[in-house]
N, CA, C and O atoms as a Tripos MOL2 file, in Angstrom:
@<TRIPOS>MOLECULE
protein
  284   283    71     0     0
PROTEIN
NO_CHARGES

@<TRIPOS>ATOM
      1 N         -71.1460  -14.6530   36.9500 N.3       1 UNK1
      2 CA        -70.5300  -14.3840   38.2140 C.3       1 UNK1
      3 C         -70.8910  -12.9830   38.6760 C.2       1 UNK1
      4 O         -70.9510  -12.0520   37.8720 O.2       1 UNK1
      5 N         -71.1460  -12.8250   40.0480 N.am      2 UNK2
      6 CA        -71.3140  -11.1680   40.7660 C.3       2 UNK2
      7 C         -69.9560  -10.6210   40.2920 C.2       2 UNK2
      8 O         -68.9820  -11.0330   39.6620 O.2       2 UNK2
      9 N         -70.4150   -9.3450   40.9820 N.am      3 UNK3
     10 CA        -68.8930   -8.5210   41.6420 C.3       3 UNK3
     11 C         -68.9060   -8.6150   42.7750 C.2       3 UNK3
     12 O         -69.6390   -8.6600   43.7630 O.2       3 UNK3
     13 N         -67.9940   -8.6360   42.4680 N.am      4 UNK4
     14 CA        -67.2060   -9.4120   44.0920 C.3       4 UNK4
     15 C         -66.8720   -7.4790   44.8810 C.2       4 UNK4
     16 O         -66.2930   -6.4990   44.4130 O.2       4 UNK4
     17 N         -67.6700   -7.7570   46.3570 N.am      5 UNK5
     18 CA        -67.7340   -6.5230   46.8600 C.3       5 UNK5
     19 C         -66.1670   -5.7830   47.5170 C.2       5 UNK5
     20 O         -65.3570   -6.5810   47.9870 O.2       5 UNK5
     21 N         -65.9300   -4.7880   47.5190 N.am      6 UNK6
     22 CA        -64.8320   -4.0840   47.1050 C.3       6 UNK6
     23 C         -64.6220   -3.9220   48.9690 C.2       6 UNK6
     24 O         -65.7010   -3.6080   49.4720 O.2       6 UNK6
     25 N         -63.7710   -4.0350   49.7530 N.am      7 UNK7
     26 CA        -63.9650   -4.3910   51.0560 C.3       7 UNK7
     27 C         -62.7340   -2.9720   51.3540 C.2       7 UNK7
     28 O         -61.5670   -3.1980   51.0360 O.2       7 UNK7
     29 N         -63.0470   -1.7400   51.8870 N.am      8 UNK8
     30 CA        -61.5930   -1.2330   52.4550 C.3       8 UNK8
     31 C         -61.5560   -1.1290   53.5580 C.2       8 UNK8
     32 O         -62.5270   -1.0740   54.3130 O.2       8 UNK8
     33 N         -60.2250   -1.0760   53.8920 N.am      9 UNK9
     34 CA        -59.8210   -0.7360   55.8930 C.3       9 UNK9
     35 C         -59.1840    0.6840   55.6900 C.2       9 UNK9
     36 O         -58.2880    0.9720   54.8960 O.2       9 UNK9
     37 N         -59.9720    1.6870   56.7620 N.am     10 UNK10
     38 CA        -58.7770    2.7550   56.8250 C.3      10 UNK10
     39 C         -58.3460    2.8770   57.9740 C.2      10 UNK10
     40 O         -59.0000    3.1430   58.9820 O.2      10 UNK10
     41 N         -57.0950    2.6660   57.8690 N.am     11 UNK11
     42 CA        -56.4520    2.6320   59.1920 C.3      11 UNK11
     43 C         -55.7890    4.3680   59.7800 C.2      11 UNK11
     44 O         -54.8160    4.9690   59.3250 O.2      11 UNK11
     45 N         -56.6930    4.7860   60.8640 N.am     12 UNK12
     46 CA        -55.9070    6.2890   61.2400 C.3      12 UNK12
     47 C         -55.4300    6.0050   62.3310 C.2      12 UNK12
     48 O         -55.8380    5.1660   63.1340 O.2      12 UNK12
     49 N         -54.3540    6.8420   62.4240 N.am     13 UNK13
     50 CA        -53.4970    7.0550   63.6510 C.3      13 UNK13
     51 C         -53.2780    8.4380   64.1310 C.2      13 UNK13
     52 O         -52.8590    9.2900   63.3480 O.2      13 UNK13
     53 N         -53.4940    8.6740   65.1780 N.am     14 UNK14
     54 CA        -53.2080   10.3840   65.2750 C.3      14 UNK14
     55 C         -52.2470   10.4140   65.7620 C.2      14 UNK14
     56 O         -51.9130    9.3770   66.3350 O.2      14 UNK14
     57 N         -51.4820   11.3630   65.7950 N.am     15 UNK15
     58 CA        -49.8080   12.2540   65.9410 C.3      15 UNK15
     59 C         -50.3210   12.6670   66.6880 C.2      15 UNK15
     60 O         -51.4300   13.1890   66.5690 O.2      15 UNK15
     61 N         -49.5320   12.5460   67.9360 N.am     16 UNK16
     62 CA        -49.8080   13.3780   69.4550 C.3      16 UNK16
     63 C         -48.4890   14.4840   69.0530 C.2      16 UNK16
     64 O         -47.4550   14.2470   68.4300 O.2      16 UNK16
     65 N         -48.9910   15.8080   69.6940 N.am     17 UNK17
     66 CA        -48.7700   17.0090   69.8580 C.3      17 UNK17
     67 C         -48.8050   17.9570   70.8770 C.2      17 UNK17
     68 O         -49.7730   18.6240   71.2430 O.2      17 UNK17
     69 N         -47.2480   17.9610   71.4610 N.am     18 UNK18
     70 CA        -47.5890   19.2720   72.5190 C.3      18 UNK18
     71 C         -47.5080   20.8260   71.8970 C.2      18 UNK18
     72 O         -46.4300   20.6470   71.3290 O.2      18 UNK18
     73 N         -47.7030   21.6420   71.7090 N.am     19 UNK19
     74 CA        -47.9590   23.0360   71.2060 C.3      19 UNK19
     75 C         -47.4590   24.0490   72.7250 C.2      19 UNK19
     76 O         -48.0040   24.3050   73.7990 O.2      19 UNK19
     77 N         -46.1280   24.4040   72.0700 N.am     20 UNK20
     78 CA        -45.3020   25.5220   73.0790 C.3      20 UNK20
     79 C         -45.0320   26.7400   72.7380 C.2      20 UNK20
     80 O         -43.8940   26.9770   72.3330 O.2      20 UNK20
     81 N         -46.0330   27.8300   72.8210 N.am     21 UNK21
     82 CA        -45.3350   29.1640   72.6020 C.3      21 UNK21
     83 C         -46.2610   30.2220   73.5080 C.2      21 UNK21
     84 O         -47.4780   30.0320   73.5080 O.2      21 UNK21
     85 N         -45.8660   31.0140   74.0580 N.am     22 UNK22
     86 CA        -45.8570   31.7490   75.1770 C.3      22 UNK22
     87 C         -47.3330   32.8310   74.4470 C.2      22 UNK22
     88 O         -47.6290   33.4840   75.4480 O.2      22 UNK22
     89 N         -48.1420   33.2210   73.5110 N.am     23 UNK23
     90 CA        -48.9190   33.5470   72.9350 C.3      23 UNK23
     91 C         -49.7590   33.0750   73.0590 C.2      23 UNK23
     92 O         -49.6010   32.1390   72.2750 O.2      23 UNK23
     93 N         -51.2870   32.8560   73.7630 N.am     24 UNK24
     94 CA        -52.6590   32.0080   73.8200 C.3      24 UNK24
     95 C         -52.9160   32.1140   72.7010 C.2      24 UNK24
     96 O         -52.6950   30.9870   72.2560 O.2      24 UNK24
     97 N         -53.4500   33.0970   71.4200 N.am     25 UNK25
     98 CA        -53.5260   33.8240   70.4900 C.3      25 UNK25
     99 C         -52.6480   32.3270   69.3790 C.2      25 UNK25
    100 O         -53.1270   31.3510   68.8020 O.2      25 UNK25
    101 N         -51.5010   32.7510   69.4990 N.am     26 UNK26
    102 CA        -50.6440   31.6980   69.0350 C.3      26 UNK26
    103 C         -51.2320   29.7310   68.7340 C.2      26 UNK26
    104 O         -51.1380   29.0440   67.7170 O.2      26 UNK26
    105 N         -51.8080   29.3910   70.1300 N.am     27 UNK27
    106 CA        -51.7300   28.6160   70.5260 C.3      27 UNK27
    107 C         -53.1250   27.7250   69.9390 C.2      27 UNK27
    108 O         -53.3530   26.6040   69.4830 O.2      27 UNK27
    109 N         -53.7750   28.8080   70.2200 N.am     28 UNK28
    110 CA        -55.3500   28.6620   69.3380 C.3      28 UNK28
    111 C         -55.0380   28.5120   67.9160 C.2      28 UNK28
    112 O         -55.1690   27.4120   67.3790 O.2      28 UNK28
    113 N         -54.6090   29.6020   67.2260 N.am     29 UNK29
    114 CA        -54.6800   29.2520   66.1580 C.3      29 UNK29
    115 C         -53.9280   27.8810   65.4250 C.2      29 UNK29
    116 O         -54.1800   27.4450   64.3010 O.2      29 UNK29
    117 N         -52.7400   27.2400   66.5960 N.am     30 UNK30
    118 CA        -52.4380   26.4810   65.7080 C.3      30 UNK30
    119 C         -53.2280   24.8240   66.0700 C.2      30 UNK30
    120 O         -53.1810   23.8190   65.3620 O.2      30 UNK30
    121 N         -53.8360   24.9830   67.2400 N.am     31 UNK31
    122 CA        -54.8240   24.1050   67.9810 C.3      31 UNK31
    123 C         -56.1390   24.0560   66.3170 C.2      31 UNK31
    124 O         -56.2940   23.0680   65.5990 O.2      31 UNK31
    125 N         -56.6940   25.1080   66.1860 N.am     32 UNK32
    126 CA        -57.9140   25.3230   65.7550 C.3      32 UNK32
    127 C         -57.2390   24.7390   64.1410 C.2      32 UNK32
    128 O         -57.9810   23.9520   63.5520 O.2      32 UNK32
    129 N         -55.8800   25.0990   63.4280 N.am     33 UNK33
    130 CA        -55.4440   24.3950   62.5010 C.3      33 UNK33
    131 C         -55.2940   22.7980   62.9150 C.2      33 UNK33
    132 O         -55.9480   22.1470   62.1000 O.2      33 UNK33
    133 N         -54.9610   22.3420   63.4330 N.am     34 UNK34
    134 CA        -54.6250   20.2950   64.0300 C.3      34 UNK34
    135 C         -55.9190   19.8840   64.0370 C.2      34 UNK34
    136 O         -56.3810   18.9640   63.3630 O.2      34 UNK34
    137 N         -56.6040   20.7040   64.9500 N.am     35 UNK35
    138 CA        -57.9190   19.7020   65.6170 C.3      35 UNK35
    139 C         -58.8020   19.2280   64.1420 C.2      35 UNK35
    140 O         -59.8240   18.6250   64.4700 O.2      35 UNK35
    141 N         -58.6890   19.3270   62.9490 N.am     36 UNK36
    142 CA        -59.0740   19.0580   61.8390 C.3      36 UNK36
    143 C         -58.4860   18.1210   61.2930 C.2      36 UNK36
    144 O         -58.9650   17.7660   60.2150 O.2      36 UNK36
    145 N         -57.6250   17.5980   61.6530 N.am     37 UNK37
    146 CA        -56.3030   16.8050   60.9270 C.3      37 UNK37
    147 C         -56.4730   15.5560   61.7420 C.2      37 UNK37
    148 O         -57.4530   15.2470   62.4190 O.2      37 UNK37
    149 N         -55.1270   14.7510   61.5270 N.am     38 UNK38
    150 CA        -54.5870   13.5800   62.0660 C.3      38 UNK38
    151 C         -53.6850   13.7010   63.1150 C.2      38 UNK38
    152 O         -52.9630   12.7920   63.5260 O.2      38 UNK38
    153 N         -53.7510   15.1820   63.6710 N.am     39 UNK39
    154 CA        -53.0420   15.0470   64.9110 C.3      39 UNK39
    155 C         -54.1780   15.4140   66.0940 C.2      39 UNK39
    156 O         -55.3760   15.6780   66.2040 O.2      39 UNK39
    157 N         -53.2570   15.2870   66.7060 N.am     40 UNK40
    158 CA        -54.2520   15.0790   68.7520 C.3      40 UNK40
    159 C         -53.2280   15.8810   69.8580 C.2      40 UNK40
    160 O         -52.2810   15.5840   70.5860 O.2      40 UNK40
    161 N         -53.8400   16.8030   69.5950 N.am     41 UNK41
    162 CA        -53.2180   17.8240   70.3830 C.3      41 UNK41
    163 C         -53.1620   17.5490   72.1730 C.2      41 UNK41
    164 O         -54.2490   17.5640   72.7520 O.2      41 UNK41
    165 N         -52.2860   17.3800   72.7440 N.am     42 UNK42
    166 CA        -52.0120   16.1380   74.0370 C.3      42 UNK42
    167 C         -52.0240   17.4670   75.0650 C.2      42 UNK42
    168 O         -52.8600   17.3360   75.9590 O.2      42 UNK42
    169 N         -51.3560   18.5640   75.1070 N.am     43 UNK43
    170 CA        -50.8150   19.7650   76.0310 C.3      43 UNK43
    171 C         -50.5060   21.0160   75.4420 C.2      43 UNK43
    172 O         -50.0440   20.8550   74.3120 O.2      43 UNK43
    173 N         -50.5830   22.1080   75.7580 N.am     44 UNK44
    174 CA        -50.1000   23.2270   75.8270 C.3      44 UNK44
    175 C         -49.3960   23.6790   76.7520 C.2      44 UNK44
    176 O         -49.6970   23.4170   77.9170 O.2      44 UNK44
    177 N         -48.4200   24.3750   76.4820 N.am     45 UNK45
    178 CA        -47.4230   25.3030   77.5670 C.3      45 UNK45
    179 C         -46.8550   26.6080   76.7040 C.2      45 UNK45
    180 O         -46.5870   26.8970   75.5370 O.2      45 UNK45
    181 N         -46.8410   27.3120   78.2500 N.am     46 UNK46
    182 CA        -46.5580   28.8360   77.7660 C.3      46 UNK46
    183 C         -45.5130   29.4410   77.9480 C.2      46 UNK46
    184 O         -45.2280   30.5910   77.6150 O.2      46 UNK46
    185 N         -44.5850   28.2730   78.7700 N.am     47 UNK47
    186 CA        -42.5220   28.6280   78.4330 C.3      47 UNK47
    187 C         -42.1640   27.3200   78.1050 C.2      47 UNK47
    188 O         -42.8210   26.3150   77.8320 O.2      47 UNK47
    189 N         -40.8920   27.5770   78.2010 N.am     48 UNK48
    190 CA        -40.0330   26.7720   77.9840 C.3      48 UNK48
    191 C         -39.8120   25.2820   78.8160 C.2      48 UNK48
    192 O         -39.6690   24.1360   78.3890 O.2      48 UNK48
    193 N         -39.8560   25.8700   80.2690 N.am     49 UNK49
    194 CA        -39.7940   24.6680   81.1350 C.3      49 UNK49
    195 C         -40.9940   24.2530   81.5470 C.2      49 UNK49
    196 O         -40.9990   23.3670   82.4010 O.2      49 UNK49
    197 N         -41.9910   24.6600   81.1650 N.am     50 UNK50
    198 CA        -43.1520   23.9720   81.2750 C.3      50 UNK50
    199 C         -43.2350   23.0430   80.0120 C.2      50 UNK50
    200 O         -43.6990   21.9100   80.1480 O.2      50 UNK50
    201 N         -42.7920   23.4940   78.7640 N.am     51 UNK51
    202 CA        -43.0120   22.4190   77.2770 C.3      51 UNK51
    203 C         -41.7020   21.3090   77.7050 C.2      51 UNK51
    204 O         -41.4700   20.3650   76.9500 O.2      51 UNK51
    205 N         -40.9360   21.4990   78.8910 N.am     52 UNK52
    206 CA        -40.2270   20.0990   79.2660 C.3      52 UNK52
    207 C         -40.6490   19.3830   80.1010 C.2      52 UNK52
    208 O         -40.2270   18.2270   80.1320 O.2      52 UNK52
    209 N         -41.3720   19.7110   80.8110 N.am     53 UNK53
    210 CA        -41.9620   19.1890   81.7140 C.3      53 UNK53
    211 C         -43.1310   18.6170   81.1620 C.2      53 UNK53
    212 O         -43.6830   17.7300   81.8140 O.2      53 UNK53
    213 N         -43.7180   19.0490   79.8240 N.am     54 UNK54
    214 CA        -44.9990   18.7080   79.4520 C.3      54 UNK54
    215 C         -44.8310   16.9870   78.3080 C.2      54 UNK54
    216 O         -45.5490   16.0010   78.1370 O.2      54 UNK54
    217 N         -43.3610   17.4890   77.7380 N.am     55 UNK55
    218 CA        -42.8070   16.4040   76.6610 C.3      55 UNK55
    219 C         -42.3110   15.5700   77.5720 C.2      55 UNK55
    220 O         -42.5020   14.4030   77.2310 O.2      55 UNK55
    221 N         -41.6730   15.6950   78.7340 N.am     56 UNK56
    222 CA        -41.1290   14.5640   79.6100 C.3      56 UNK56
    223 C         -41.7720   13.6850   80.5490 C.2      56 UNK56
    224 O         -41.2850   12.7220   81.1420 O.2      56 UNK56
    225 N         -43.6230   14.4320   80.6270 N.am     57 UNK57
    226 CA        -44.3550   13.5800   81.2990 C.3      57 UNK57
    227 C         -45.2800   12.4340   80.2810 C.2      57 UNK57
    228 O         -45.5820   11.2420   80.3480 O.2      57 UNK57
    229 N         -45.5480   13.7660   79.1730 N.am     58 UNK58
    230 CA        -46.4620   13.4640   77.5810 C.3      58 UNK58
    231 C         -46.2290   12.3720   76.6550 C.2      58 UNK58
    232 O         -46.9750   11.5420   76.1360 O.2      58 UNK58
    233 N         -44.7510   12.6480   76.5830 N.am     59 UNK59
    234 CA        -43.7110   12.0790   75.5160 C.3      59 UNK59
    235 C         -44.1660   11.9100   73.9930 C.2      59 UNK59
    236 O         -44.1410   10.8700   73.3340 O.2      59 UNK59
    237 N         -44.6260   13.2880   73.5580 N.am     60 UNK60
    238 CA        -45.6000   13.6200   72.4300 C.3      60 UNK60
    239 C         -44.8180   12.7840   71.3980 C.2      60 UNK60
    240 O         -43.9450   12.0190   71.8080 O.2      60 UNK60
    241 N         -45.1100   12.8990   69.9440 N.am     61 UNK61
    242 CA        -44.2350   12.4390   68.6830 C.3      61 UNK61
    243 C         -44.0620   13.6340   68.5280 C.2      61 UNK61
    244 O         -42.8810   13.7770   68.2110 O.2      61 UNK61
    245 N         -44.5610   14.5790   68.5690 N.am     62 UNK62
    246 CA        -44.1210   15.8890   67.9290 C.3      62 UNK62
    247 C         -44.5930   17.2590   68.5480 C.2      62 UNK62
    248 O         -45.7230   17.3890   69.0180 O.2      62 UNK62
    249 N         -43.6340   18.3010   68.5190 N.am     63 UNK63
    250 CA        -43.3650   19.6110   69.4870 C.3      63 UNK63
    251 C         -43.4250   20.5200   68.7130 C.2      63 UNK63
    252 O         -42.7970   20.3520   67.6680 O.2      63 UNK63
    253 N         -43.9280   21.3920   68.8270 N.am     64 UNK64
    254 CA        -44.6070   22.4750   68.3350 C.3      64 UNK64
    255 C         -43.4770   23.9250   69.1080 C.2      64 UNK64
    256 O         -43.8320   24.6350   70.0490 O.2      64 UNK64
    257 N         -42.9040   23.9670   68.7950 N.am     65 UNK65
    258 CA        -41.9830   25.1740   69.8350 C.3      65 UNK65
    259 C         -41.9670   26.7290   69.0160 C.2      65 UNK65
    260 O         -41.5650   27.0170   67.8890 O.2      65 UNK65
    261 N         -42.4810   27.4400   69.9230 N.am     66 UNK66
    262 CA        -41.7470   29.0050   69.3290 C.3      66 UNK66
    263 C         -40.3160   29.1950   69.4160 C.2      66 UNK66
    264 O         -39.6350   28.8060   70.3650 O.2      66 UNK66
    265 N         -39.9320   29.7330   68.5190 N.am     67 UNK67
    266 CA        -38.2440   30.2100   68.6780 C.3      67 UNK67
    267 C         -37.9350   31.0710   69.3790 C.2      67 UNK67
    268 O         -36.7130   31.2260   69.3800 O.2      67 UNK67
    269 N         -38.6540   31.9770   70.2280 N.am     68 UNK68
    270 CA        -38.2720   33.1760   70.8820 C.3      68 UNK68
    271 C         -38.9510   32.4050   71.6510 C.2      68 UNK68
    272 O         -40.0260   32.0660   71.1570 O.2      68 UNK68
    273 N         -38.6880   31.9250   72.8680 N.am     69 UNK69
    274 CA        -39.5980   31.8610   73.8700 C.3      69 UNK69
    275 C         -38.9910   31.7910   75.4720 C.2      69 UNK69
    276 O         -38.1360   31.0780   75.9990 O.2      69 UNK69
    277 N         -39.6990   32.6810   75.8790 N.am     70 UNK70
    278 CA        -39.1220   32.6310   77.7320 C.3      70 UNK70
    279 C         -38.8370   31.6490   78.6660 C.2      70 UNK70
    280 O         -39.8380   30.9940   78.9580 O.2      70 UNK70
    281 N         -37.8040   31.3120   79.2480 N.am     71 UNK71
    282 CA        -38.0480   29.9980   80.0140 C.3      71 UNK71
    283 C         -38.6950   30.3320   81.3330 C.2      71 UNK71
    284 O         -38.9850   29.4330   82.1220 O.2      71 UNK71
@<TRIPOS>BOND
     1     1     2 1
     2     2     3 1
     3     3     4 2
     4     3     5 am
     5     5     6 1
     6     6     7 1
     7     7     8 2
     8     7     9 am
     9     9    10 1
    10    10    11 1
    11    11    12 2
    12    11    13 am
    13    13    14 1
    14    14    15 1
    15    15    16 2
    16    15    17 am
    17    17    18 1
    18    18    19 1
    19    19    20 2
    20    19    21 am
    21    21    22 1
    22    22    23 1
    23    23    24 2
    24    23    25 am
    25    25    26 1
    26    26    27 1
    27    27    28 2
    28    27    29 am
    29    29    30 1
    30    30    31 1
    31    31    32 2
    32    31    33 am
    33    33    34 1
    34    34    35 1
    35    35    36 2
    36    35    37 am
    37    37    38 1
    38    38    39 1
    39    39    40 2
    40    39    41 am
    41    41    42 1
    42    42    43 1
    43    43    44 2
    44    43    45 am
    45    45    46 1
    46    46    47 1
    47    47    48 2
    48    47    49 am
    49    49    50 1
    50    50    51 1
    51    51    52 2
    52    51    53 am
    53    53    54 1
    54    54    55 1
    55    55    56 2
    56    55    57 am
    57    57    58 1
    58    58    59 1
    59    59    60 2
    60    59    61 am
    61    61    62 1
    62    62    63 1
    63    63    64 2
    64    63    65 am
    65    65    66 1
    66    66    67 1
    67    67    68 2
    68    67    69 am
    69    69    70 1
    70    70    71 1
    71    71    72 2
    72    71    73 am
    73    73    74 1
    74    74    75 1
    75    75    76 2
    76    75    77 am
    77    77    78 1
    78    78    79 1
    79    79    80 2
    80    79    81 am
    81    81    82 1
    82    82    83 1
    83    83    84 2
    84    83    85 am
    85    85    86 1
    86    86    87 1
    87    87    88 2
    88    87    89 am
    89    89    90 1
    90    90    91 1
    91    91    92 2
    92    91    93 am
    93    93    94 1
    94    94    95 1
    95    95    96 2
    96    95    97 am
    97    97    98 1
    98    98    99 1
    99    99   100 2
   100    99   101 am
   101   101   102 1
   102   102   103 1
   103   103   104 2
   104   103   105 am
   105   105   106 1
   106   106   107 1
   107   107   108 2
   108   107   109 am
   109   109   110 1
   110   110   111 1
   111   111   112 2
   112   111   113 am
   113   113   114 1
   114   114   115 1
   115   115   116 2
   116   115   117 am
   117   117   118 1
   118   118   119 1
   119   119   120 2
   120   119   121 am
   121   121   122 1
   122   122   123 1
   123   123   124 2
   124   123   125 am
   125   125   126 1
   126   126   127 1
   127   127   128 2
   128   127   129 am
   129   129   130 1
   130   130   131 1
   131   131   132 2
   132   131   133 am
   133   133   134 1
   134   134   135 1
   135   135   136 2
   136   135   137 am
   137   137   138 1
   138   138   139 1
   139   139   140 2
   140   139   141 am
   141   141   142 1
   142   142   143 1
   143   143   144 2
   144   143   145 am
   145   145   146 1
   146   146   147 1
   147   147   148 2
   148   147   149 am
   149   149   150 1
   150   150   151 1
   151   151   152 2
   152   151   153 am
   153   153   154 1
   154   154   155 1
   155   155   156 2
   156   155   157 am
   157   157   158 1
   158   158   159 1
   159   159   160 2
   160   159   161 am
   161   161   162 1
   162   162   163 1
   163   163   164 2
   164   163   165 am
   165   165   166 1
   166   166   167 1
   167   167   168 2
   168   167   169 am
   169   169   170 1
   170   170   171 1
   171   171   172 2
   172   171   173 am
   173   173   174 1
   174   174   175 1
   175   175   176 2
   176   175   177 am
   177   177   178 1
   178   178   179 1
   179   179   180 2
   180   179   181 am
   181   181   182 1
   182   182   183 1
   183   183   184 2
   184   183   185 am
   185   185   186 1
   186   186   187 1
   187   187   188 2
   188   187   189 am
   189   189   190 1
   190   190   191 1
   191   191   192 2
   192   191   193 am
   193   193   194 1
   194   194   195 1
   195   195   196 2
   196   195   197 am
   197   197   198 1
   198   198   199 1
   199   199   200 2
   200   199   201 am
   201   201   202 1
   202   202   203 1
   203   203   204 2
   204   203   205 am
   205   205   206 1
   206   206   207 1
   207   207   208 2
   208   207   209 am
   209   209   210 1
   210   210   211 1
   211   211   212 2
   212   211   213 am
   213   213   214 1
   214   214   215 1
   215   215   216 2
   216   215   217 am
   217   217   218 1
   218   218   219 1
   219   219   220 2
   220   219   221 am
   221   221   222 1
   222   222   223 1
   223   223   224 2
   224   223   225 am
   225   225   226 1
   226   226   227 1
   227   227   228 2
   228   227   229 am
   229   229   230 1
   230   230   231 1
   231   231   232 2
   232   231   233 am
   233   233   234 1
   234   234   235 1
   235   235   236 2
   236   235   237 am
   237   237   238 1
   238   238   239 1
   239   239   240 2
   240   239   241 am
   241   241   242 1
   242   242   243 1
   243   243   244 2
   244   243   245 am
   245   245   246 1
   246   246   247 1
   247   247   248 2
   248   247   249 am
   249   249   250 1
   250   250   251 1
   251   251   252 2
   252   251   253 am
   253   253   254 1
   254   254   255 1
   255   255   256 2
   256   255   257 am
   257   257   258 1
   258   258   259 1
   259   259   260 2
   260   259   261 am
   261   261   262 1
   262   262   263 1
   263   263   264 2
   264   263   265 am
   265   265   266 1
   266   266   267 1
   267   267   268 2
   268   267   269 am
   269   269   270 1
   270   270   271 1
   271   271   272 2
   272   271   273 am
   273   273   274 1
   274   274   275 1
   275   275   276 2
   276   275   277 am
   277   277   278 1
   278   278   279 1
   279   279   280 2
   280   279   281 am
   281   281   282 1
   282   282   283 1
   283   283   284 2
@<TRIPOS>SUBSTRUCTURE
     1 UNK1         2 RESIDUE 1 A UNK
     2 UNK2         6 RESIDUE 1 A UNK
     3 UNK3        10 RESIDUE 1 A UNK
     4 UNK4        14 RESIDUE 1 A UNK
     5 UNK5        18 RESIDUE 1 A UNK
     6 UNK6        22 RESIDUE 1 A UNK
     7 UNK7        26 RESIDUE 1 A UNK
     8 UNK8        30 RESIDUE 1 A UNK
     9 UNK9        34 RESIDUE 1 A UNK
    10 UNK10       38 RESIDUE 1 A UNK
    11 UNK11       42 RESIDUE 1 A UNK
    12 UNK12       46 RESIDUE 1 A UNK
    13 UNK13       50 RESIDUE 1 A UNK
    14 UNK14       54 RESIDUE 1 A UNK
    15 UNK15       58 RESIDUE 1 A UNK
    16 UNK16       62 RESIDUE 1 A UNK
    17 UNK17       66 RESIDUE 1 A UNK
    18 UNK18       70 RESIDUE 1 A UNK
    19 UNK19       74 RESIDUE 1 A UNK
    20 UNK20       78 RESIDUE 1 A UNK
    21 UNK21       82 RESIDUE 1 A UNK
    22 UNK22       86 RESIDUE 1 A UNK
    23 UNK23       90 RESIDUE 1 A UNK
    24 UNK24       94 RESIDUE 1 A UNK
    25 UNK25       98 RESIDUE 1 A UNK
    26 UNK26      102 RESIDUE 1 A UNK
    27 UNK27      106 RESIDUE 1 A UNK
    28 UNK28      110 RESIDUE 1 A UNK
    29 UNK29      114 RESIDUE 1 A UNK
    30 UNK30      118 RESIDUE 1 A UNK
    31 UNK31      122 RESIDUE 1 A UNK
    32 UNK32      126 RESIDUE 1 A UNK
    33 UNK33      130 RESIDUE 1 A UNK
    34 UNK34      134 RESIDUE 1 A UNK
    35 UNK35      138 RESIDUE 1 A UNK
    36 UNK36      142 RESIDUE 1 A UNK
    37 UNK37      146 RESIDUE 1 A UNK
    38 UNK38      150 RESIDUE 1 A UNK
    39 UNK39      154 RESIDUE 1 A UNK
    40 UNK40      158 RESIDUE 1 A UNK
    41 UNK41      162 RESIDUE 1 A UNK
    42 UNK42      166 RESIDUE 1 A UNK
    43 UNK43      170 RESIDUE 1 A UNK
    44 UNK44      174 RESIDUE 1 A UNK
    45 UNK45      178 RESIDUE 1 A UNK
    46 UNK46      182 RESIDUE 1 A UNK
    47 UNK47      186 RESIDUE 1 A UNK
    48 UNK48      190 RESIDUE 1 A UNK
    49 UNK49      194 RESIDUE 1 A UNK
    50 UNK50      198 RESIDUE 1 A UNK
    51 UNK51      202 RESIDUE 1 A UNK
    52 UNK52      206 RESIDUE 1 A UNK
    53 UNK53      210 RESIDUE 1 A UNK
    54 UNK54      214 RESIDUE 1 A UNK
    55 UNK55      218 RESIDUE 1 A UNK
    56 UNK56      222 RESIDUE 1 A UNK
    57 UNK57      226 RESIDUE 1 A UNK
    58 UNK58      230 RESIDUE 1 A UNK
    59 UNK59      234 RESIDUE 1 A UNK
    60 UNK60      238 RESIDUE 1 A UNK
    61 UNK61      242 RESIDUE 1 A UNK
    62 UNK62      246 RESIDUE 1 A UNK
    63 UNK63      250 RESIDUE 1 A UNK
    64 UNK64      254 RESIDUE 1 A UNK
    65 UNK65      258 RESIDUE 1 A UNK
    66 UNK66      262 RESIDUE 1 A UNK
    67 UNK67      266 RESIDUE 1 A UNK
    68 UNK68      270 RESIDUE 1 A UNK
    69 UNK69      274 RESIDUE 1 A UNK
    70 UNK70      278 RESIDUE 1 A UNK
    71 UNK71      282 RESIDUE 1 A UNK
């Protein structure tokens, strides 16, 4: 009998990501960390009511927020 050929599926999914903190500097670096990964960086914003406006049009899985940040 052969060997019987070894068949795989890889299934990826990327994590959409909005990235919010008022720092370009900031924003890059954590862009330039994802864009390697399994996430998919969807938007950036540089306050507060722009990262609502960006998640409420986007509707990312996941938000990236600075803790100090200006609205």
């Amino acid at each position: 009998m052969g060997a019987a050929a070894e068949v795989t599926t890889e299934v990826t999914t990327e994590v959409t990501v909005l990235v919010v903190d008022d720092h370009p500097v900031c924003r890059a670096g954590l862009r330039s960390m994802l864009d390697a990964s399994e996430f998919r960086i969807v938007a950036e914003a540089g306050t507060g009511r722009e990262g609502l406006e960006a998640a409420r049009r986007l509707r990312p899985e996941l938000v990236l927020v600075e803790i100090r940040l200006p609205t």
